[in-house]
C-alpha positions in Angstrom: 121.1 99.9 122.8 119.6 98.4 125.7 118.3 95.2 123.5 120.8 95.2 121.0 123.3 93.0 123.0 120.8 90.4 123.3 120.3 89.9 119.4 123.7 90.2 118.6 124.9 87.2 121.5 121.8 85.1 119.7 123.4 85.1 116.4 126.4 84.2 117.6 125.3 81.2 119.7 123.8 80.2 117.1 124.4 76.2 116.0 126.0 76.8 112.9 128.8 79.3 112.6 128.6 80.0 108.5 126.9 83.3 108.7 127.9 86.6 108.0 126.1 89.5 110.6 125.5 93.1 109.2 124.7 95.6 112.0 122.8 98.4 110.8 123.7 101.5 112.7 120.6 103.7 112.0 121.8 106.9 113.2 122.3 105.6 117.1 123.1 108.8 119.6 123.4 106.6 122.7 126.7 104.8 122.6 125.9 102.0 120.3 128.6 103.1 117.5 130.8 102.5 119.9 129.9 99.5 120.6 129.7 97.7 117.5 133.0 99.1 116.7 134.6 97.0 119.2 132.1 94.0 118.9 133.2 94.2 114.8 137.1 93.8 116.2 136.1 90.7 117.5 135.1 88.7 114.9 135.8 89.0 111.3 132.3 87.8 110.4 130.8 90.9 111.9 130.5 94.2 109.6 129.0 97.5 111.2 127.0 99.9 108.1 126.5 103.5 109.5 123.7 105.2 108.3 122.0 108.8 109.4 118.6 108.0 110.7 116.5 106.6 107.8 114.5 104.0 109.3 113.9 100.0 109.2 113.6 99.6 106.1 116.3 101.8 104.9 118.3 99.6 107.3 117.8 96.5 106.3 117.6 97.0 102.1 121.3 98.5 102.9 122.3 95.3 104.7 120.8 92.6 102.1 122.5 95.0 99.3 125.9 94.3 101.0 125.2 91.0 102.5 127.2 88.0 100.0 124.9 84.7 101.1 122.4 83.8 98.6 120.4 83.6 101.8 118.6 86.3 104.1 117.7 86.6 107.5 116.7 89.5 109.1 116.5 90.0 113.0 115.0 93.3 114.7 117.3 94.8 118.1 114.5 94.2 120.1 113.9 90.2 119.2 116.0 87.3 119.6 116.9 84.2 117.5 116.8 80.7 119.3 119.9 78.6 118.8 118.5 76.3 116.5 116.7 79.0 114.1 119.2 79.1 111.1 119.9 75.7 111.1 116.2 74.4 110.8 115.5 76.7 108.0 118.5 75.7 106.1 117.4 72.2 106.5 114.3 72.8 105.0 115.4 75.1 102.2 117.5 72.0 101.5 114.9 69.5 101.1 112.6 71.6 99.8 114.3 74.3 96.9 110.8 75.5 96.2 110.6 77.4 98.8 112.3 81.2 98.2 110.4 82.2 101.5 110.9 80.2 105.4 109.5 81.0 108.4 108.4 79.6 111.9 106.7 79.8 115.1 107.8 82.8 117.6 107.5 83.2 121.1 105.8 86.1 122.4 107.5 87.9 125.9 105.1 91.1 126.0 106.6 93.2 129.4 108.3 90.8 130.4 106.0 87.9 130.5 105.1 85.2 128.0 101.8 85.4 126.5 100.3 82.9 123.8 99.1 84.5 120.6 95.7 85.1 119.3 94.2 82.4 116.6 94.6 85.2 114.0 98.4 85.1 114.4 98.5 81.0 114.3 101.5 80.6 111.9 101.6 78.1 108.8 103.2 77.8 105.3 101.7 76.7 102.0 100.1 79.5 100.1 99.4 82.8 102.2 98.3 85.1 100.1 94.3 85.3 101.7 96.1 85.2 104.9 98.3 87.5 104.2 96.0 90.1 103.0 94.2 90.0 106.7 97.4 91.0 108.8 100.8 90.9 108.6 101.3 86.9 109.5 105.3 86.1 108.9 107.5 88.2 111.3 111.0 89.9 109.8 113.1 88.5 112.6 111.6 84.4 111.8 111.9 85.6 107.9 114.6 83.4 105.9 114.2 84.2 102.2 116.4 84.1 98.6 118.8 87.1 98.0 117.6 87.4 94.5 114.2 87.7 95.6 114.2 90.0 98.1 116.1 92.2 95.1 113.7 91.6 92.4 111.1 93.1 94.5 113.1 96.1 95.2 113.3 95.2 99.4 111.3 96.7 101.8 109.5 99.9 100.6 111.5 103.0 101.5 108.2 104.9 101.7 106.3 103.0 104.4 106.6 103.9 108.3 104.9 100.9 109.4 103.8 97.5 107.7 107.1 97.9 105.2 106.6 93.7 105.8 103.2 93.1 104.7 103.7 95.1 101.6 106.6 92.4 100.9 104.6 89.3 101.9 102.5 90.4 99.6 104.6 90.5 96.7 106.0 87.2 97.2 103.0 85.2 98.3 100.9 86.1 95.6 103.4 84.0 93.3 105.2 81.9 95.8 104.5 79.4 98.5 106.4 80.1 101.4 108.1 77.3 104.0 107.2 76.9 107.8 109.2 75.3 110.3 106.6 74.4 113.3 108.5 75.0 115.7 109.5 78.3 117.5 112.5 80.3 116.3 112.7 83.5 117.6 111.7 85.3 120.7 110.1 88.3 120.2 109.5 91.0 123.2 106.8 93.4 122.9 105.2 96.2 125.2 108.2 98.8 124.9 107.2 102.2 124.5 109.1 102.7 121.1 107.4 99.7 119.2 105.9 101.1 115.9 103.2 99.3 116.3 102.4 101.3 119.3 103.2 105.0 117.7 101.3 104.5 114.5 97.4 103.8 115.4 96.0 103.0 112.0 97.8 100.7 110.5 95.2 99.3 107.8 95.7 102.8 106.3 99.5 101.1 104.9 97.9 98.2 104.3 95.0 99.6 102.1 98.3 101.2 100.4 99.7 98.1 99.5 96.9 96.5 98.4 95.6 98.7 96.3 99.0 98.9 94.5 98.9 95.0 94.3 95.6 95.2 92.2 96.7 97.9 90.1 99.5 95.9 89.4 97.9 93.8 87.1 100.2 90.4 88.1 96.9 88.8 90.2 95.2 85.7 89.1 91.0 86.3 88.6 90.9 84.6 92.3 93.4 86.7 93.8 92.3 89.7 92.6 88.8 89.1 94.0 89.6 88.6 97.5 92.1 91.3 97.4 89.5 93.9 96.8 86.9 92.4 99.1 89.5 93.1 101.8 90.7 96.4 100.4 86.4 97.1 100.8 86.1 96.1 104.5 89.8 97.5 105.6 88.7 100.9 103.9 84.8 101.4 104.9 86.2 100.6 108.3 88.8 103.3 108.2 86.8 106.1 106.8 84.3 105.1 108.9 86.2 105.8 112.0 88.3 108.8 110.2 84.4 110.4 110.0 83.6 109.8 113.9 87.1 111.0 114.7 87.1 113.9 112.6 90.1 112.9 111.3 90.4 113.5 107.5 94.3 114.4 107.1 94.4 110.8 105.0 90.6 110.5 104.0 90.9 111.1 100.9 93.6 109.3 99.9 91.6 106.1 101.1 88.6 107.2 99.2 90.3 107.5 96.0 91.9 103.6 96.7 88.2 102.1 97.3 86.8 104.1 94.4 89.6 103.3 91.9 89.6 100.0 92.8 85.7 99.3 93.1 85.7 100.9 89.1 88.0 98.8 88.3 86.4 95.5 89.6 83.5 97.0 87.9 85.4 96.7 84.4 86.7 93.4 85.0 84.3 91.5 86.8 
């Protein structure tokens, strides 16, 4: 509740005013329900969905099922959009209908104070599949993408705590090339204790997952396919590696069984 406000006001000073806002309450206990009741009175472009706790993902495949705009944009409670973001990305959809995917540059405010990102988290468009494979390089709350596509992908997967957005980059930039506006959109604030980022440790283990299920898929080009395992290699050795010195083996296995099927299956094609 305490950053919700903030993300809400930034949609609405927004510098167009054709947008519809879906608030996804995700099981809120601390007066937020409340809250959006009152802020939906307010303006008829506002609908509140009610959900018992089912996560991020739950959240916002509910609100893109609903939502009527052939258009998408998601925004997390803890970031916030600058003026200016729906408009730029509407411009270039415009002038360029190729792109089903837009994003942009974000501004990072980690407790409170601006910091500059790390080379690895440089934004750009074009094809981003290699890229995408490394790390998780488009953020939700910059995202701007077609309805149709999001649904023909099935959303964000249900199953996946963490890194629910780099299993859908991955879908769509194996076959798409994705927009960039170069200039920042969103601000995003970091450092808070209940970041996911911060409660889930290893998150190459989900992203193993989602490779893996991209290279059994079958829908990868020669090149593609090839790169995706030579990540899917180095993430995994890395992980069991440190799963060993930890003495951690509650998911060991499961990663073994991804490098092994996918190492005989390279074998067979390659």
């Amino acid at each position: 509740m305490a950053t919700l406000p903030r993300a809400v006001r930034s949609v609405f000073e927004q510098s167009i005013a054709c947008w519809e806002l879906l608030v996804v309450d995700d099981g809120s206990t601390d007066g937020t329900a409340q809250w959006l009741s009152e802020l939906a009175q307010t303006d008829s472009r506002v609908h509140i969905l009610s959900q018992e706790q089912s996560g991020v993902s739950c959240a916002r495949n509910r609100a893109a099922e609903k939502a009527h705009a052939p258009w998408l944009a998601f925004l997390d409670s803890d970031d916030e959009w600058l003026p200016h973001k729906l408009h730029k990305q509407l411009e270039l959809a415009q002038a360029h209908p190729e792109f089903p995917l837009i994003h942009g540059e974000e501004i990072w405010i980690r407790n409170g104070v601006r910091v500059n990102a790390m080379k690895k988290h440089q934004k750009t468009g074009g094809d981003l599949f290699a890229q995408s494979l490394k790390l998780c390089c488009i953020s939700p709350s910059t995202s701007l993408m077609k309805k149709d596509l999001f649904q023909s992908l099935g959303g964000f997967r249900e199953d996946f705590v963490v890194c629910e957005d780099y299993d859908l980059w991955l879908k769509i930039t194996a076959h798409h090339t994705v927009g960039f506006v170069p200039e920042s959109l969103v601000k995003k604030y970091g450092g808070h204790e209940d970041q996911l980022s911060r409660r889930y440790k290893a998150m190459d283990y989900w992203r193993i997952l989602s490779i893996h299920d991209r290279l059994q898929s079958q829908d990868l080009c020669e090149e593609q396919q090839k790169i995706g395992q030579n990540e899917l290699e180095t993430k995994a050795n890395i992980l069991l590696k440190g799963y060993r010195r930890h003495h951690n083996l509650e998911n060991y296995q499961t990663i073994f069984d991804c490098l092994f099927a996918n190492k005989k299956s390279r074998n067979e094609i390659f």
